[in-house]
N, C-alpha and C positions, 0 to 999 in steps of 0.2 A: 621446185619443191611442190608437193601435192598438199594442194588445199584442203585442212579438214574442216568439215562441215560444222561450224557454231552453233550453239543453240538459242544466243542472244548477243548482246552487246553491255558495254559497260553505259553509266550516265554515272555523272559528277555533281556533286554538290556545290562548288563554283559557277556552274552553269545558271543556276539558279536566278542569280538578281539581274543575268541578260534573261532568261524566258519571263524574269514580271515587267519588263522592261515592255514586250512585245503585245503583241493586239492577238487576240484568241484564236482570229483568224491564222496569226504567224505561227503562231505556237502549234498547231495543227499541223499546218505546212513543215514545219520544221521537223517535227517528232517523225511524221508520216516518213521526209527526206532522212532524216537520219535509220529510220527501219530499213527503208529501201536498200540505202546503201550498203547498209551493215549486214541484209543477208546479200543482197544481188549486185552491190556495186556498181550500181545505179549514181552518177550523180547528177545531183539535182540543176532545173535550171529555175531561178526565181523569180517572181514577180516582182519582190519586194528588194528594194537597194539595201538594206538593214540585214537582210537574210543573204544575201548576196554577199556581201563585205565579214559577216558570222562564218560563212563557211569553208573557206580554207582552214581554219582555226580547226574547227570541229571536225573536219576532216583530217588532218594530220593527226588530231589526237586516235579519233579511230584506226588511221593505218595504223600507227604504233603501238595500240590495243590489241589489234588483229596478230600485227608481227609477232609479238611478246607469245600474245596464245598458241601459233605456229609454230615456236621456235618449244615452249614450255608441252605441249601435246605431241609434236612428230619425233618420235625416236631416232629416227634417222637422220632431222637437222642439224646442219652441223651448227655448234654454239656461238654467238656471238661475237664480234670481234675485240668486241671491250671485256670479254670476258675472261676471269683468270682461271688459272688448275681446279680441277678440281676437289672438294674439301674431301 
């Protein structure tokens, strides 16, 4: 499937009480990794064990972001597999 190009990413309000959790420093580190990945698919590698252990988490949520957007933008994917007839 051909990749269409984003204009940004989503961010969660859950996310929240782990970023006050983190040191300003992380929080940085974090946003920066999460940009990166989200246009260029970059993933990150961490200093920190706290950010290390966040990022699978935050990562699946973004592929499943990405997919949804992929699957809801390219006319030509084909729909999902949980998906029923259409209304």
């Amino acid at each position: 499937m051909t990749q269409i190009k984003r204009s940004g990413i989503l961010m969660y309000f859950d996310m929240k009480p782990v970023l006050e959790r983190l040191s300003d420093h992380e929080v940085k580190e974090l946003l920066l990794a999460i940009l990166d990945y989200g246009e260029n698919g970059v993933v990150p590698e961490f200093h920190s064990a706290t950010l290390a252990c966040f990022w699978p988490l935050l990562a699946s949520r973004m592929d499943a972001d990405r997919e949804r957007y992929q699957q809801r933008w390219n006319p030509t994917a084909a729909p999902p597999a949980h998906a029923g007839p259409p209304t």
